[in-house]
Every structure is written in structure tokens, then in C-alpha cells.
Residue, then its C-alpha position, 0 to 999 in steps of 0.5 A: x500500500x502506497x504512503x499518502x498524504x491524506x491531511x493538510x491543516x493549517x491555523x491562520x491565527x496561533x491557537x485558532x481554528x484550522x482550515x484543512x484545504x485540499x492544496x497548500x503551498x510550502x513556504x521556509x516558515x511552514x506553510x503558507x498562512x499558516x500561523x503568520x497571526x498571533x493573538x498577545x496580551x497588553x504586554x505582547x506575550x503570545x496567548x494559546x488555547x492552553x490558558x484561554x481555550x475558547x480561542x479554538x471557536x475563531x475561525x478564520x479565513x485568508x483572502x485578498x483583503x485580509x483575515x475574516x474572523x468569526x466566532x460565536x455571538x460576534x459580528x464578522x469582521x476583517x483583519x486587513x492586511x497591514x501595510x509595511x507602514x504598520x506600527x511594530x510590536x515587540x511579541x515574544x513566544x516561549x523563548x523567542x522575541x519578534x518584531x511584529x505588525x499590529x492590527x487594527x484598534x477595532x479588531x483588537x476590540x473584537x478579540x478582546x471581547x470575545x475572549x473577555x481578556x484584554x488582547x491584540x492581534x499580531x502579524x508576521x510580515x517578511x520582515x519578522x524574523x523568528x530563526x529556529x534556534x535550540x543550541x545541543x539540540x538534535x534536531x540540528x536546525x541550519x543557519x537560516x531556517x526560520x518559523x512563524x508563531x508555532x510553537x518551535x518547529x514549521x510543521x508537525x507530521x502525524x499518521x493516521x495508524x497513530x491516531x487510530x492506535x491511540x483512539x484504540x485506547x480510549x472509550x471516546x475516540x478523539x479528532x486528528x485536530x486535537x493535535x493541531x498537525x499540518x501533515x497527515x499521511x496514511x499507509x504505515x504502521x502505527x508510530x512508523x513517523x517516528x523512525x524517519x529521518x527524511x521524505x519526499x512529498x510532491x517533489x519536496x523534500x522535508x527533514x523529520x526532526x525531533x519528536x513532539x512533545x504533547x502538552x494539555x492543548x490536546x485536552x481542548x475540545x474544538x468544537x466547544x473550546x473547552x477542556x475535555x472533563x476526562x482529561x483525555x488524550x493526554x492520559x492514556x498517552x502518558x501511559x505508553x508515549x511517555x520519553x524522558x522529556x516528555x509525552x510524545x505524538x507525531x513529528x516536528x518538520x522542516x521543509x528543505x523544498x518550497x512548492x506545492x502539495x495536494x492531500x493524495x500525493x504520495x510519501x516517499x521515505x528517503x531515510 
């Protein structure tokens, strides 16, 4: 049975919806309008669905004149995009530090009230710089490679057999989306990602780097934005996914390659 790519996701704004497209163009910092938008608080700290899991209900479209942002009881509205004249913010996710664009004094007002906590919405532009930088670590970034506001790496790979495994386990099986992954491919093993070093889809090659180690966003609920009460999955993955640093599931990615990928292409292991 051929390796295929079964899955694209991606999260326009940090933490919020996904969009699952058929098609997806591969860009150095993931890809395209994936996470180029992030939601911070007064002080420019990044805020996720780990702390403020209502986030998930945003749902947001791309399209020529910006972001479309709706949610539940919020009148719609549009995040244009910023003109390079925008006033910059300095943001921080984890550890790193970014010069980021700011939206709209209205739009801000939206988030915040549908939040209920003061916020803003930030963009990444061509001139925000995040360089993906872990000194000692082994998933051996190079000099250039560059993320948006993900958490650490540009794109994250999980199998549908690993999923199926793990619902396996569980008395409720839970959606692929509680995982947030960009990559989903169909036609190997259970955990068989985890022994790849490199693959080639539609023509682009991509570096498997590390493993991703799960926190308790995996316990939100996107259809409601809230907190599974069973605290599932992140339980039972304890049980058997558990390393030294952590709770495991998928696998970080770098693209080596920039084009275009469409959910049937074929998966090539190279190593």
C-alpha cells in the first residue's frame, strides 16, 4: 500500500481554528498562512488555547483583503492586511522575541471581547524574523531556517495508524485536530513517523526532526473550546508515549523544498 498524504491543516491565527484545504503551498516558515497571526496580551506575550481555550471557536479565513474572523455571538469582521507602514510590536513566544505588525484598534476590540481578556492581534510580515534556534539540540536546525508563531518547529507530521492506535485506547475516540498537525499521511504502521529521518512529498523534500512533545492543548475540545472533563488524550498517552522529556505524538518538520502539495500525493521515505 502506497504512503499518502491524506491531511493538510493549517491555523491562520496561533491557537485558532484550522482550515484543512485540499492544496497548500510550502513556504521556509511552514506553510503558507499558516500561523503568520498571533493573538498577545497588553504586554505582547503570545496567548494559546492552553490558558484561554475558547480561542479554538475563531475561525478564520485568508483572502485578498485580509483575515475574516468569526466566532460565536460576534459580528464578522476583517483583519486587513497591514501595510509595511504598520506600527511594530515587540511579541515574544516561549523563548523567542519578534518584531511584529499590529492590527487594527477595532479588531483588537473584537478579540478582546470575545475572549473577555484584554488582547491584540499580531502579524508576521517578511520582515519578522523568528530563526529556529535550540543550541545541543538534535534536531540540528541550519543557519537560516526560520518559523512563524508555532510553537518551535514549521510543521508537525502525524499518521493516521497513530491516531487510530491511540483512539484504540480510549472509550471516546478523539479528532486528528486535537493535535493541531499540518501533515497527515496514511499507509504505515502505527508510530512508523517516528523512525524517519527524511521524505519526499510532491517533489519536496522535508527533514523529520525531533519528536513532539504533547502538552494539555490536546485536552481542548474544538468544537466547544473547552477542556475535555476526562482529561483525555493526554492520559492514556502518558501511559505508553511517555520519553524522558516528555509525552510524545507525531513529528516536528522542516521543509528543505518550497512548492506545492495536494492531500493524495504520495510519501516517499528517503531515510
Amino acid at each position: 500500500m502506497p504512503i499518502t498524504l491524506t491531511g493538510l491543516h493549517l491555523y491562520p491565527i496561533k491557537s485558532c481554528a484550522a482550515l484543512s484545504p485540499s492544496q497548500a503551498v510550502v513556504e521556509p516558515r511552514g506553510l503558507a498562512h499558516d500561523r503568520r497571526w498571533m493573538i498577545v496580551d497588553a504586554q505582547g506575550r503570545f496567548i494559546t488555547g492552553r490558558e484561554v481555550p475558547r480561542l479554538v471557536l475563531i475561525r478564520v479565513e485568508p483572502g485578498p483583503h485580509g483575515l475574516r474572523l468569526r466566532a460565536p455571538g460576534m459580528p464578522e469582521i476583517i483583519a486587513g492586511w497591514p501595510p509595511p507602514s504598520a506600527p511594530r510590536m515587540s511579541v515574544t513566544v516561549w523563548k523567542s522575541t519578534v518584531e511584529a505588525q499590529l492590527s487594527r484598534l477595532d479588531v483588537d476590540i473584537w478579540v478582546s471581547r470575545f475572549l473577555q481578556y484584554d488582547a491584540r492581534l499580531v502579524h508576521m510580515d517578511a520582515r519578522s524574523s523568528r530563526p529556529i534556534a535550540e543550541p545541543g539540540d538534535p534536531s540540528r536546525p541550519r543557519a537560516g531556517d526560520e518559523v512563524s508563531f508555532a510553537d518551535a518547529y514549521p510543521l508537525l507530521l502525524i499518521s493516521q495508524a497513530s491516531l487510530d492506535g491511540l483512539n484504540a485506547k480510549l472509550q471516546k475516540p478523539v479528532p486528528m485536530l486535537r493535535f493541531r498537525p499540518n501533515l497527515v499521511v496514511d499507509g504505515v504502521p502505527e508510530h512508523a513517523e517516528d523512525g524517519w529521518r527524511r521524505m519526499r512529498i510532491g517533489g519536496i523534500e522535508f527533514e523529520l526532526v525531533k519528536p513532539c512533545t504533547r502538552c494539555g492543548f490536546t485536552t481542548v475540545m474544538p468544537e466547544t473550546g473547552t477542556l475535555d472533563p476526562s482529561g483525555e488524550p493526554l492520559r492514556t498517552l502518558a501511559q505508553y508515549r511517555r520519553r524522558e522529556k516528555g509525552v510524545i505524538f507525531g513529528q516536528n518538520v522542516i521543509a528543505r523544498g518550497a512548492g506545492r502539495l495536494r492531500v493524495g500525493d504520495q510519501v516517499e521515505v528517503i531515510a
